[in-house]
PyMOL Python script that loads the backbone (N, CA, C, O; Angstrom):
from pymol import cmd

cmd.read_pdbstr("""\
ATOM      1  N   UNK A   1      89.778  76.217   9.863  1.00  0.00           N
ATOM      2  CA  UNK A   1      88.691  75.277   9.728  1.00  0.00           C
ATOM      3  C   UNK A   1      89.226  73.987   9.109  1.00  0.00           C
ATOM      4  O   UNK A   1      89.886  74.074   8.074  1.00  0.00           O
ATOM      5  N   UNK A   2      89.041  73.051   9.548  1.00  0.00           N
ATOM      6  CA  UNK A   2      89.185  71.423   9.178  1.00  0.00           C
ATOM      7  C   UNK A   2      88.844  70.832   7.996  1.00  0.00           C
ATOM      8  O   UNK A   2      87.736  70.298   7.948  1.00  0.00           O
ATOM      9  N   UNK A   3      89.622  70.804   6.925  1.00  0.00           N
ATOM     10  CA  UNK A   3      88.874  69.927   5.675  1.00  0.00           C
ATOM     11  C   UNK A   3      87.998  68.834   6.360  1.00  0.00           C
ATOM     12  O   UNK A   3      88.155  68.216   7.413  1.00  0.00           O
ATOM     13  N   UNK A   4      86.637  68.790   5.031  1.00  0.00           N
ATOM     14  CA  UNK A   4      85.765  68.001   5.812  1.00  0.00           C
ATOM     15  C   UNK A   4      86.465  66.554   4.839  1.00  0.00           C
ATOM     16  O   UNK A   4      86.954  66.543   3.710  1.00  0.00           O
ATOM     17  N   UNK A   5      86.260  65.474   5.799  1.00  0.00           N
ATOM     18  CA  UNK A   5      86.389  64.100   4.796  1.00  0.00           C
ATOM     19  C   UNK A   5      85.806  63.446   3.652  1.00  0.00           C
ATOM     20  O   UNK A   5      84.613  63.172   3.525  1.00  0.00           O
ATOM     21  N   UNK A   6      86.639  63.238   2.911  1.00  0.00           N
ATOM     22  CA  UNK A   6      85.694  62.710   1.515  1.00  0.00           C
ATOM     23  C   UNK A   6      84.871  61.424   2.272  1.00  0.00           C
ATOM     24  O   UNK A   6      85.058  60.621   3.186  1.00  0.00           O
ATOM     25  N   UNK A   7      84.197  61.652   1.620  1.00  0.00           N
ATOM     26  CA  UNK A   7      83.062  60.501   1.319  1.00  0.00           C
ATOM     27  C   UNK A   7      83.335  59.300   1.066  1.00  0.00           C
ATOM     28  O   UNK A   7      83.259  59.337  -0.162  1.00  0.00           O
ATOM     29  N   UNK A   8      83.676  57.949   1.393  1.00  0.00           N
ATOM     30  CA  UNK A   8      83.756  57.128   0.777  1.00  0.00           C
ATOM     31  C   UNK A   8      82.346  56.709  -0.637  1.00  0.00           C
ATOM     32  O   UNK A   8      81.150  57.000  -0.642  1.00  0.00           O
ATOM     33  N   UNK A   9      83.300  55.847  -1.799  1.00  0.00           N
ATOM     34  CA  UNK A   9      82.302  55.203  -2.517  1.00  0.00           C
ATOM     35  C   UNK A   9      82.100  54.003  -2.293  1.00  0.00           C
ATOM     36  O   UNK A   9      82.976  53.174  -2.539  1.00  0.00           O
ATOM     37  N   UNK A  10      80.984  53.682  -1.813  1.00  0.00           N
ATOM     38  CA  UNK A  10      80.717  51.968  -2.046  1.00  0.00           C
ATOM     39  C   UNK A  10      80.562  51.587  -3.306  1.00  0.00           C
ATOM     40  O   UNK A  10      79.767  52.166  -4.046  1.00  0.00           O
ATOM     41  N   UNK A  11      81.340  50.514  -3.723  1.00  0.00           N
ATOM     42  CA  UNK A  11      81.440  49.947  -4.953  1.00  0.00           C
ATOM     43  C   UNK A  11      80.451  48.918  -5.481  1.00  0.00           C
ATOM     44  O   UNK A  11      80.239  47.913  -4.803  1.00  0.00           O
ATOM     45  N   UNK A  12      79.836  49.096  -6.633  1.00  0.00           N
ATOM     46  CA  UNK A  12      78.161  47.975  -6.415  1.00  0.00           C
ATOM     47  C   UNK A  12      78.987  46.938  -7.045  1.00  0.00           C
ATOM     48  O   UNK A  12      79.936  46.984  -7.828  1.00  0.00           O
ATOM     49  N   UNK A  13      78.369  46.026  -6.494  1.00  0.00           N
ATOM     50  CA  UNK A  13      78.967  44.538  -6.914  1.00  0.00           C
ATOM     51  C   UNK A  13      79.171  44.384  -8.338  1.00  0.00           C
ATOM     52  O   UNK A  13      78.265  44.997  -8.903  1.00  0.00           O
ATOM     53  N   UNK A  14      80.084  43.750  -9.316  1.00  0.00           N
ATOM     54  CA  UNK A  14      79.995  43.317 -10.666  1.00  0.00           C
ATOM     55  C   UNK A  14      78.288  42.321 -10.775  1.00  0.00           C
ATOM     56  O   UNK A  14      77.750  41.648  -9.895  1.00  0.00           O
ATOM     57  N   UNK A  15      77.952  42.526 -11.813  1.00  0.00           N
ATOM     58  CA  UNK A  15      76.492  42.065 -12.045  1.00  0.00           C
ATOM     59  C   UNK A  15      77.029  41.291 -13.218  1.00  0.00           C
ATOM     60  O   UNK A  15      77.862  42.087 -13.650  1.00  0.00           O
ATOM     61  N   UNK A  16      77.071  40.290 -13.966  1.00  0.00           N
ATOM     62  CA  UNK A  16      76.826  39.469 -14.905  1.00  0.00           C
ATOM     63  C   UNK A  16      75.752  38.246 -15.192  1.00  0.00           C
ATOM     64  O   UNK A  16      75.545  37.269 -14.472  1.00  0.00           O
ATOM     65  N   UNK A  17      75.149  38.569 -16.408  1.00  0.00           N
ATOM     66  CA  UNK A  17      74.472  37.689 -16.484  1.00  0.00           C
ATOM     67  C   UNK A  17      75.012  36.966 -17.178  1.00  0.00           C
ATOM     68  O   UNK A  17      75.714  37.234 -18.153  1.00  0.00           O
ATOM     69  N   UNK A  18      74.554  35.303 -16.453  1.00  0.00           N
ATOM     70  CA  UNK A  18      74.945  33.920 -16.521  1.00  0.00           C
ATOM     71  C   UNK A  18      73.981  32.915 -17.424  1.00  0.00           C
ATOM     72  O   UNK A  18      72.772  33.061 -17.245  1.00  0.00           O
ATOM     73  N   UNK A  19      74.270  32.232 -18.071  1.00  0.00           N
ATOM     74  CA  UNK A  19      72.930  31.205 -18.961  1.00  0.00           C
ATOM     75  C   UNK A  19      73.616  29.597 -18.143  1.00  0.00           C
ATOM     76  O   UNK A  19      74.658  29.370 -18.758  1.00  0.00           O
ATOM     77  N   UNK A  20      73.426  28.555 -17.123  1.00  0.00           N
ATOM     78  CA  UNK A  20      73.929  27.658 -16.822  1.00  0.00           C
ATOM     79  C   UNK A  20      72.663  26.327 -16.767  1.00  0.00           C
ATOM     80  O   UNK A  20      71.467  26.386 -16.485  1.00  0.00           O
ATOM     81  N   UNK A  21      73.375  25.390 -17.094  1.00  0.00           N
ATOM     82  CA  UNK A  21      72.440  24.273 -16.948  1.00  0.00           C
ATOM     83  C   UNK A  21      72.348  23.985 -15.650  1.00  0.00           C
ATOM     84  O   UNK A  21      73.417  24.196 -15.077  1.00  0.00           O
ATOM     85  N   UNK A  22      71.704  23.683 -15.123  1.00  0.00           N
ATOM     86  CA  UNK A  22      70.959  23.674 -13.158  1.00  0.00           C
ATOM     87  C   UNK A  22      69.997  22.579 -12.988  1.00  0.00           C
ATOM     88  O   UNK A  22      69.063  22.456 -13.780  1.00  0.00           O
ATOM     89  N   UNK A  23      70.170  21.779 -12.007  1.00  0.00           N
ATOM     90  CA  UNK A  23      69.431  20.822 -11.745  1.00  0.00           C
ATOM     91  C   UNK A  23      68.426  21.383 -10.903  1.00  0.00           C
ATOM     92  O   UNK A  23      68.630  21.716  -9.736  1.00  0.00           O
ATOM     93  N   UNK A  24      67.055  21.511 -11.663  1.00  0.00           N
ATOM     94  CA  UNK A  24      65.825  21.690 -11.267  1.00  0.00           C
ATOM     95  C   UNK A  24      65.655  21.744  -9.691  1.00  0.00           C
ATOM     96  O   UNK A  24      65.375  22.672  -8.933  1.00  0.00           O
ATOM     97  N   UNK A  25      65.964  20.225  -9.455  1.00  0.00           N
ATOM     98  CA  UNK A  25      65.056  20.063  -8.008  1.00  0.00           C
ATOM     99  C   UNK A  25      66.353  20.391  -7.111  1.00  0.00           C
ATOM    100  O   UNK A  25      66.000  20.811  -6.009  1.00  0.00           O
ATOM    101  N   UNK A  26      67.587  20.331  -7.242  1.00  0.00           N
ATOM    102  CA  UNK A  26      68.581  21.462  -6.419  1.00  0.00           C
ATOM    103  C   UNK A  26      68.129  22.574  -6.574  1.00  0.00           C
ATOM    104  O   UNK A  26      68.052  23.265  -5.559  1.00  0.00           O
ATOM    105  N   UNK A  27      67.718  23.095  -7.731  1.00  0.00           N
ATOM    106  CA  UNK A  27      67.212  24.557  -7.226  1.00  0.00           C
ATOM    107  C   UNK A  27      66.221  25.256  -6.366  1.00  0.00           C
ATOM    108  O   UNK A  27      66.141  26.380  -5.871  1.00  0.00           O
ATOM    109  N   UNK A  28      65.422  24.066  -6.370  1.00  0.00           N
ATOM    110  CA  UNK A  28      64.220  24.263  -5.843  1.00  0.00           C
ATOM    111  C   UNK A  28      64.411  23.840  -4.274  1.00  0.00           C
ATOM    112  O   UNK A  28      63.702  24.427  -3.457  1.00  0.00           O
ATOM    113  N   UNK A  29      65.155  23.041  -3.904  1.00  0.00           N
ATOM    114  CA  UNK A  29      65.358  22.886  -3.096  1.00  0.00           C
ATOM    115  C   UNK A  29      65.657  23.815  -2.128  1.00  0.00           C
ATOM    116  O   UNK A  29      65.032  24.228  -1.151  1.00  0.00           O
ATOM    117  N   UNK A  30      66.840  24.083  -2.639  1.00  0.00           N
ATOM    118  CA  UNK A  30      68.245  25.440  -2.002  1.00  0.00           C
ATOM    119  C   UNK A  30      67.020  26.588  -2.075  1.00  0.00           C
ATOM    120  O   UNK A  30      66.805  27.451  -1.223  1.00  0.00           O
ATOM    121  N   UNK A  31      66.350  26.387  -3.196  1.00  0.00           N
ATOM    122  CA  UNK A  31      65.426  28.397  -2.812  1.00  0.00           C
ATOM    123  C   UNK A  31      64.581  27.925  -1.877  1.00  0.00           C
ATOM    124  O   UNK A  31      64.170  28.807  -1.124  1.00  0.00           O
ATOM    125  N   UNK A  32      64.080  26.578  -1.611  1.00  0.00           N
ATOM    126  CA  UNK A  32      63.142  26.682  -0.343  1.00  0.00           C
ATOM    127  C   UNK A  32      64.204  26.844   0.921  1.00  0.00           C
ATOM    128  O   UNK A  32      64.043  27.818   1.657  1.00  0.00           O
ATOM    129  N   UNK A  33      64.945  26.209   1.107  1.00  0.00           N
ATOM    130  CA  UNK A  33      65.635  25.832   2.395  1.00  0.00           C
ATOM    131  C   UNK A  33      66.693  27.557   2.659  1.00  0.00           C
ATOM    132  O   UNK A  33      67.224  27.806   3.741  1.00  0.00           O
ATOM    133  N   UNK A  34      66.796  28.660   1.242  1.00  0.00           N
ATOM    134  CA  UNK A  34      67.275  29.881   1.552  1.00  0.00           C
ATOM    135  C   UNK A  34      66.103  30.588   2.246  1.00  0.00           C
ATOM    136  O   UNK A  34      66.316  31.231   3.274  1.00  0.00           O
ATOM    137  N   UNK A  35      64.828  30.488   1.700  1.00  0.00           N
ATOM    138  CA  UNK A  35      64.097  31.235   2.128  1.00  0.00           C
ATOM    139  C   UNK A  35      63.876  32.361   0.773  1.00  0.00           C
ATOM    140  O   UNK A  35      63.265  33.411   0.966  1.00  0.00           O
ATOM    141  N   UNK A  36      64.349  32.070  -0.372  1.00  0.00           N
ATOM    142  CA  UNK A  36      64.583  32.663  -1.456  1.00  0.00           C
ATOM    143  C   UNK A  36      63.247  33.099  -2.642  1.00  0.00           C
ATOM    144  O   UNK A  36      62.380  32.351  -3.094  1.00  0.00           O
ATOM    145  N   UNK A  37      63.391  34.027  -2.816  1.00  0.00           N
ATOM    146  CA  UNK A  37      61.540  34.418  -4.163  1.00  0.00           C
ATOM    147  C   UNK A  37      61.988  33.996  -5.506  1.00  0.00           C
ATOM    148  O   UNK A  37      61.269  33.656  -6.446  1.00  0.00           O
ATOM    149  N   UNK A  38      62.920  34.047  -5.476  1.00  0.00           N
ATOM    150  CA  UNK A  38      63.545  33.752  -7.240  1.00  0.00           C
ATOM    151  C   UNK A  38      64.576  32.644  -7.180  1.00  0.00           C
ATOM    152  O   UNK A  38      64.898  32.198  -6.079  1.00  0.00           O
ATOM    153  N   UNK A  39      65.173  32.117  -8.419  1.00  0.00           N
ATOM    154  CA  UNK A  39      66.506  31.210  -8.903  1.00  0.00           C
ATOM    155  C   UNK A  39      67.560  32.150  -8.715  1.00  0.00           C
ATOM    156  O   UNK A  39      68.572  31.810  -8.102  1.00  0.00           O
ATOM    157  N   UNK A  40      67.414  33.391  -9.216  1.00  0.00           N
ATOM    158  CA  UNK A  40      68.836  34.397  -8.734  1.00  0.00           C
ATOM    159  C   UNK A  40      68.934  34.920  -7.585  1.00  0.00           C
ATOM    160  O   UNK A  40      69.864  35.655  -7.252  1.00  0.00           O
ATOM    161  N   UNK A  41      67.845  34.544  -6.759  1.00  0.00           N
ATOM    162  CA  UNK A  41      67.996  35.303  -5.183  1.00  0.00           C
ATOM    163  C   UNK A  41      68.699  34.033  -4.635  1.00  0.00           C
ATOM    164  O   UNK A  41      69.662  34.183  -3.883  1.00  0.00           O
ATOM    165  N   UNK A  42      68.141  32.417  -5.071  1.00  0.00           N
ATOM    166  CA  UNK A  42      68.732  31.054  -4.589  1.00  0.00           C
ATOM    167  C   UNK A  42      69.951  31.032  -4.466  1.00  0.00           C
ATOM    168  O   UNK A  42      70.515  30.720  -3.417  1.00  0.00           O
ATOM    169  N   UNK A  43      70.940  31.598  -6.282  1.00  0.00           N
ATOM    170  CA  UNK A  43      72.070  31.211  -6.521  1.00  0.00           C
ATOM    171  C   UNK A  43      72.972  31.936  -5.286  1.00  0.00           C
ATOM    172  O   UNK A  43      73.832  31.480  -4.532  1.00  0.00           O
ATOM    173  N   UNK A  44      72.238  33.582  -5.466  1.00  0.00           N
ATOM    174  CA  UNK A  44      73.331  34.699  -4.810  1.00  0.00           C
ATOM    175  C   UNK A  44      73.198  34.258  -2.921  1.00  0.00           C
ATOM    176  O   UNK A  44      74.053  34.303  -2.037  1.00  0.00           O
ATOM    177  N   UNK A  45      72.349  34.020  -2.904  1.00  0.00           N
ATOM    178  CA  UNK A  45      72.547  33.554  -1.098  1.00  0.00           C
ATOM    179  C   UNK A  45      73.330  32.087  -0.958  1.00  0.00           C
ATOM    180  O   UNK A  45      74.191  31.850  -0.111  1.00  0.00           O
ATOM    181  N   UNK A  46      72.880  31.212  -1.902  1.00  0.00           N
ATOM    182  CA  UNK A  46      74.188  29.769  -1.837  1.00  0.00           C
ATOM    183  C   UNK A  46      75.679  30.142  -1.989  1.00  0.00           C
ATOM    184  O   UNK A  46      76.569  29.386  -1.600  1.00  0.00           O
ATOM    185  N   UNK A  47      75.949  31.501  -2.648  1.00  0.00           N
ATOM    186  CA  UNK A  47      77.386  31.523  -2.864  1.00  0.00           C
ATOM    187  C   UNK A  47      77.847  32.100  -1.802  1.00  0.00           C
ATOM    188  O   UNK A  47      79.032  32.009  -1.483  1.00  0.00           O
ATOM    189  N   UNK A  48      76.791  32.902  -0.988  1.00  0.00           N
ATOM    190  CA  UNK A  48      77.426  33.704  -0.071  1.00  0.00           C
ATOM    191  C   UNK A  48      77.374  33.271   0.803  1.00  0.00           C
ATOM    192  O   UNK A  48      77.988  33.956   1.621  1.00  0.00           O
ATOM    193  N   UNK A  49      76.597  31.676   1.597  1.00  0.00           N
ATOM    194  CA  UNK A  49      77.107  30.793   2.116  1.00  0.00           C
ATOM    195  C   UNK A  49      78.632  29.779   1.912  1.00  0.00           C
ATOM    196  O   UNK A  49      79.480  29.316   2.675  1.00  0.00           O
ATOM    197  N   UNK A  50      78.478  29.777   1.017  1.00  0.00           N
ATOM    198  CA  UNK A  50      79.725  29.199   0.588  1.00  0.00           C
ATOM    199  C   UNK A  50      80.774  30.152   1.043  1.00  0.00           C
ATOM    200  O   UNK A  50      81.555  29.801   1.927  1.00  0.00           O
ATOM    201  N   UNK A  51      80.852  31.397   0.475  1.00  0.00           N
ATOM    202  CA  UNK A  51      81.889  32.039   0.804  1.00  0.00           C
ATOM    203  C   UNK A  51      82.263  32.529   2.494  1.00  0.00           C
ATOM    204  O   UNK A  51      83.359  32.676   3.036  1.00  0.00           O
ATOM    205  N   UNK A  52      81.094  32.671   2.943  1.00  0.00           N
ATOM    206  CA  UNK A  52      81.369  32.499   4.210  1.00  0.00           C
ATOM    207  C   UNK A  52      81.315  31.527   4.768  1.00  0.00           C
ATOM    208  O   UNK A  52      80.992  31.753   5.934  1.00  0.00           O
ATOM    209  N   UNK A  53      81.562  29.779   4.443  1.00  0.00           N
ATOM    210  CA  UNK A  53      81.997  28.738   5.410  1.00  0.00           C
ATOM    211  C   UNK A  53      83.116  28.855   4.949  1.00  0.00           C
ATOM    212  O   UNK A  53      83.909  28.299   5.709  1.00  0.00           O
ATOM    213  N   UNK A  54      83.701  29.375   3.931  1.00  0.00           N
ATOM    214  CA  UNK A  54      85.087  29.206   3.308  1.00  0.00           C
ATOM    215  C   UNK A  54      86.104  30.410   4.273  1.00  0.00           C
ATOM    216  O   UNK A  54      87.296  30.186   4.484  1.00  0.00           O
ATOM    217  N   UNK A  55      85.340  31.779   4.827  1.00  0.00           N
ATOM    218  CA  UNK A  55      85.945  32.381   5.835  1.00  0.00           C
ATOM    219  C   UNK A  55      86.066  31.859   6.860  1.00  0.00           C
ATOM    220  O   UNK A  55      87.137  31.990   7.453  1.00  0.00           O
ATOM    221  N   UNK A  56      84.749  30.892   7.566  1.00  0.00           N
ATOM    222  CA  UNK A  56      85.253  30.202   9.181  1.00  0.00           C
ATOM    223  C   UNK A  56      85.810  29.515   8.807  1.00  0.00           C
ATOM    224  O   UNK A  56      86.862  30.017   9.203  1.00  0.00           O
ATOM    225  N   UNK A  57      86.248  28.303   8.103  1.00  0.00           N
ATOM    226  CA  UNK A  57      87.199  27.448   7.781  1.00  0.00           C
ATOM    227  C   UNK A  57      88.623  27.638   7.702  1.00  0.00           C
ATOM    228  O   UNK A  57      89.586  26.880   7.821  1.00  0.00           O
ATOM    229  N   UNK A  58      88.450  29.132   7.414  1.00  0.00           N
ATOM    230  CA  UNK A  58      90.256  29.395   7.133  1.00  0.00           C
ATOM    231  C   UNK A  58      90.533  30.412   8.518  1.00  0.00           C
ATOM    232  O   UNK A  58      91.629  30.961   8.636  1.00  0.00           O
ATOM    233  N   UNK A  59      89.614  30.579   9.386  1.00  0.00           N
ATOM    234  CA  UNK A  59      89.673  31.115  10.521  1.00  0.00           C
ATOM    235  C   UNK A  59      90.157  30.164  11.764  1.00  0.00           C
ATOM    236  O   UNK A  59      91.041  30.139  12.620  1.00  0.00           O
ATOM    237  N   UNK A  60      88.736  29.197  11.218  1.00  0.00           N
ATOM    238  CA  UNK A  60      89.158  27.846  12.332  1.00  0.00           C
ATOM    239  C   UNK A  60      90.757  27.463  12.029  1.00  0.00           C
ATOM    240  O   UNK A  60      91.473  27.459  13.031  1.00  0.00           O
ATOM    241  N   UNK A  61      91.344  27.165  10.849  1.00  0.00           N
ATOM    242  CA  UNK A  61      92.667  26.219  10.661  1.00  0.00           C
ATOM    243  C   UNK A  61      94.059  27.573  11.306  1.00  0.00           C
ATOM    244  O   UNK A  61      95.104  27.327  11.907  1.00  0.00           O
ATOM    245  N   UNK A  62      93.392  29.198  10.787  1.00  0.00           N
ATOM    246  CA  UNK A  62      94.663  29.856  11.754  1.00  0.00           C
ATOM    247  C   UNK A  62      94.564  29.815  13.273  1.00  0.00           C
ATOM    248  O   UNK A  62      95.503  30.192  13.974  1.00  0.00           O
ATOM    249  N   UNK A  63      93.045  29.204  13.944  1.00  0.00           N
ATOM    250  CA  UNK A  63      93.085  28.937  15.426  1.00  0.00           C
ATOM    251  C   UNK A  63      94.199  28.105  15.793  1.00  0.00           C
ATOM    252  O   UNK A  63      95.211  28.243  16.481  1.00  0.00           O
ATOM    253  N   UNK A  64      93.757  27.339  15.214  1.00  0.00           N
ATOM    254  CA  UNK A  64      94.401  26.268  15.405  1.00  0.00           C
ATOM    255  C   UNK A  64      95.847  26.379  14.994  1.00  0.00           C
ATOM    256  O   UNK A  64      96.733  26.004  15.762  1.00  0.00           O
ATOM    257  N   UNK A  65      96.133  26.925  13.703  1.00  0.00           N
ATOM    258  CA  UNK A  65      97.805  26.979  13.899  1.00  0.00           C
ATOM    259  C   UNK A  65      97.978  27.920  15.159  1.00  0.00           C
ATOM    260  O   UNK A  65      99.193  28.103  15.240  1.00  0.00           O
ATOM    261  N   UNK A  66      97.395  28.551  16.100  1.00  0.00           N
ATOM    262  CA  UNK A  66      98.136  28.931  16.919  1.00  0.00           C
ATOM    263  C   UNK A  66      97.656  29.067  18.099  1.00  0.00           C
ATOM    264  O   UNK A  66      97.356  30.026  18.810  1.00  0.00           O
ATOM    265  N   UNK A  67      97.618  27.219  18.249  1.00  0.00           N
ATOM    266  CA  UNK A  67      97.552  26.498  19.071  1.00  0.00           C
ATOM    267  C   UNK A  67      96.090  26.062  19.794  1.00  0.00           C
ATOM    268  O   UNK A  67      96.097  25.500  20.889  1.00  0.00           O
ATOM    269  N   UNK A  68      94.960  26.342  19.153  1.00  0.00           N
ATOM    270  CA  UNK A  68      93.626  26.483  19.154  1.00  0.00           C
ATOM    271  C   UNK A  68      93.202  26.525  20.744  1.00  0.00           C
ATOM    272  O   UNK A  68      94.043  26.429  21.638  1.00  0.00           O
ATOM    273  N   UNK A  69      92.227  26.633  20.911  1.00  0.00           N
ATOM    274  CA  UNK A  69      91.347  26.649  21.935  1.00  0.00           C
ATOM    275  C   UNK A  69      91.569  25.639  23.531  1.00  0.00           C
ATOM    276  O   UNK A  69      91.562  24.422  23.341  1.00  0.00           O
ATOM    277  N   UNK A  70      91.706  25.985  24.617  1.00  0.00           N
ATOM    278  CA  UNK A  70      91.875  24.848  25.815  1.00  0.00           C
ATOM    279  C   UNK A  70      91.517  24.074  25.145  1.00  0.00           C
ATOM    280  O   UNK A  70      90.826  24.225  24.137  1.00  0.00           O
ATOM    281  N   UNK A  71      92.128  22.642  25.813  1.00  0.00           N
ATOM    282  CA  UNK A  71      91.047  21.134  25.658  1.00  0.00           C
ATOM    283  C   UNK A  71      90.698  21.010  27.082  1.00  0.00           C
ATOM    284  O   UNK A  71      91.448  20.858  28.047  1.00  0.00           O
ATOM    285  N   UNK A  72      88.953  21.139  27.009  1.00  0.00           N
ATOM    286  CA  UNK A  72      88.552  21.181  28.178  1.00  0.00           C
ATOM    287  C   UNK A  72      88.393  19.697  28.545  1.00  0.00           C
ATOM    288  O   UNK A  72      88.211  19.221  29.665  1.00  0.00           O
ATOM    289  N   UNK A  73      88.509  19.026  27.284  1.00  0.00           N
ATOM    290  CA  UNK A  73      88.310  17.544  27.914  1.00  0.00           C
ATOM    291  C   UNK A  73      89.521  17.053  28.520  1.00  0.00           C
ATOM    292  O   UNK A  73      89.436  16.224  29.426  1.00  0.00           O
ATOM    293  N   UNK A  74      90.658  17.480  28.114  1.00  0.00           N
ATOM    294  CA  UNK A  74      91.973  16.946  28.744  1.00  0.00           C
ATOM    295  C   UNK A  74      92.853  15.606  27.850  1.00  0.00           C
ATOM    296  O   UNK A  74      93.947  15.104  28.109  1.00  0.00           O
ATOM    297  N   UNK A  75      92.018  15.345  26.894  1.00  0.00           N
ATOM    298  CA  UNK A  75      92.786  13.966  26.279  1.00  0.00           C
ATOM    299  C   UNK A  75      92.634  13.950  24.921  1.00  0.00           C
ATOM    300  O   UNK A  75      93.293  13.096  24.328  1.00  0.00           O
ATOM    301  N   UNK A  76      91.714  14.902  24.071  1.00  0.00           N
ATOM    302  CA  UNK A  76      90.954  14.865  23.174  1.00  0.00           C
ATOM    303  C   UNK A  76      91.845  15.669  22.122  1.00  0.00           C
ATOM    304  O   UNK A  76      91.734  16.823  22.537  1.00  0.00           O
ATOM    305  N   UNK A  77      92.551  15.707  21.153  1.00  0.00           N
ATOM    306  CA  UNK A  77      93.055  16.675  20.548  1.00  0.00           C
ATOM    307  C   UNK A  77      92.431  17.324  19.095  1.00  0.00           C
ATOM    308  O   UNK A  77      92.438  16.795  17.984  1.00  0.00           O
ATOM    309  N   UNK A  78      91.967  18.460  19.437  1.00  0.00           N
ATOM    310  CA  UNK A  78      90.798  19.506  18.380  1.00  0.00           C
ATOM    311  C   UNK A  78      91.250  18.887  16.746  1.00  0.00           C
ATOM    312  O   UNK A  78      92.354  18.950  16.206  1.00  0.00           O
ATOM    313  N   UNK A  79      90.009  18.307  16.241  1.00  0.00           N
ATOM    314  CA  UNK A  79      90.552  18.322  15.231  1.00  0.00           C
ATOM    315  C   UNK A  79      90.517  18.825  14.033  1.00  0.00           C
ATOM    316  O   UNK A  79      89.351  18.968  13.663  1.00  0.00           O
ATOM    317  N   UNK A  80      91.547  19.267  13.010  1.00  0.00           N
ATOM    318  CA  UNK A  80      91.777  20.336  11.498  1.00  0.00           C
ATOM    319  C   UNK A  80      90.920  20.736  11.060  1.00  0.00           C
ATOM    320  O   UNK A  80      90.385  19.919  10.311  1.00  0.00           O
ATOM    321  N   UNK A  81      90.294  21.911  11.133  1.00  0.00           N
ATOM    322  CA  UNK A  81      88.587  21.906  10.032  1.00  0.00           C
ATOM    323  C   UNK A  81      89.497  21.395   8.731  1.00  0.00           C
ATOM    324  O   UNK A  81      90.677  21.045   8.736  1.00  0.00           O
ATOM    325  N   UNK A  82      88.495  21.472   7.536  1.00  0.00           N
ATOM    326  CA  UNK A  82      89.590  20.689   6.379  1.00  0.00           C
ATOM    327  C   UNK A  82      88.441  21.674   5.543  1.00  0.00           C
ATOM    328  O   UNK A  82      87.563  22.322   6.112  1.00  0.00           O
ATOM    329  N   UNK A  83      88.700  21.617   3.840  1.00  0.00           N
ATOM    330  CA  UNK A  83      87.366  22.040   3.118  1.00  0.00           C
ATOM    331  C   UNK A  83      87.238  21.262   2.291  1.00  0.00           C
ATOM    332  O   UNK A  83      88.082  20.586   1.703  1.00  0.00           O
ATOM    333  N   UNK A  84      85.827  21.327   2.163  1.00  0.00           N
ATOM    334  CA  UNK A  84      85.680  19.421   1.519  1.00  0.00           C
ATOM    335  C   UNK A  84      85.751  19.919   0.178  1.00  0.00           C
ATOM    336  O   UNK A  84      85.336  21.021  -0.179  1.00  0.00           O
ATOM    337  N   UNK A  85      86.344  18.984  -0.609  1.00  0.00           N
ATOM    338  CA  UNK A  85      86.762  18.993  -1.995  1.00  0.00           C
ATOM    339  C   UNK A  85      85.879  18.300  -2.353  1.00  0.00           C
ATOM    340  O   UNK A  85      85.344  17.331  -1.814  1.00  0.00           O
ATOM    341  N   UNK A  86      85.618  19.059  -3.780  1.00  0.00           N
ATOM    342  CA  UNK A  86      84.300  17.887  -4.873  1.00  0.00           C
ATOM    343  C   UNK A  86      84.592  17.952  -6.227  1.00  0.00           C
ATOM    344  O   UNK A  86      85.053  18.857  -6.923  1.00  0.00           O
ATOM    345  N   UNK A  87      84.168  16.608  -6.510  1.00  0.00           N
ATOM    346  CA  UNK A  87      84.537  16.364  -8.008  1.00  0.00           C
ATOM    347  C   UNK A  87      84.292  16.785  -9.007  1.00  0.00           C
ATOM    348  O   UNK A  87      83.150  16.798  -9.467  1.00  0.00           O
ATOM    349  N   UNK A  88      85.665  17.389  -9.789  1.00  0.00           N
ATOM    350  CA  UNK A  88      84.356  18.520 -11.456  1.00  0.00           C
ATOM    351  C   UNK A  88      84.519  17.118 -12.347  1.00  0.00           C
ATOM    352  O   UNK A  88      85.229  16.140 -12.581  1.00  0.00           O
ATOM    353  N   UNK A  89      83.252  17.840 -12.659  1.00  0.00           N
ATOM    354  CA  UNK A  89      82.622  16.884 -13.965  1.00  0.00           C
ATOM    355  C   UNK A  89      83.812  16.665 -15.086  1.00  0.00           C
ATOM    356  O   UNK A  89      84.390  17.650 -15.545  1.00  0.00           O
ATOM    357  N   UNK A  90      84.087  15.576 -15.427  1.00  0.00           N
ATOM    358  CA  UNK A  90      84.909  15.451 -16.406  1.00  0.00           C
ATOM    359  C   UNK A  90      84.632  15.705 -17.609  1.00  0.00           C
ATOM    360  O   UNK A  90      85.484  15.555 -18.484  1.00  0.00           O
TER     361      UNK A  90
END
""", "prot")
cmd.dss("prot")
cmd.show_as("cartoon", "prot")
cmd.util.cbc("prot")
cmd.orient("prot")
């Protein structure tokens, strides 16, 4: 008879609570435009946008290192996704 397979564990996310100063009407904003009920449902769906444009971005630039997509236009050459950099507060 066949050992049966362990089980994997899914691992629950690290949880920390955060105290941050937040600009009001960004928040309010981002939880309308998430579709969000709370400020911590806002934050956790903005990061996980973030983190996933930060996966197509580094998807798009290995396309492209290897040698990206036809140019169906014929003259046009695809250009670098890049990730936009922003300024920390000094």
């Amino acid at each position: 008879m066949a050992d049966k397979p362990k089980a994997r564990r899914v691992a629950e996310p690290a949880v920390a609570r955060k105290n941050m100063d937040m600009d009001v009407n960004k928040l309010d904003t981002a939880r309308r435009i998430l579709g969000a009920r709370t400020d911590t449902e806002a934050v956790d769906r903005a990061l996980d946008y973030v983190i996933s444009e930060n996966r197509e971005i580094t998807a798009l630039d290995r396309l492209y290192e290897l040698g990206g997509l036809a140019d169906v236009y014929g003259s046009v050459e695809p250009p670098r996704a890049t990730r936009r950099k922003t300024k920390r507060p000094s």
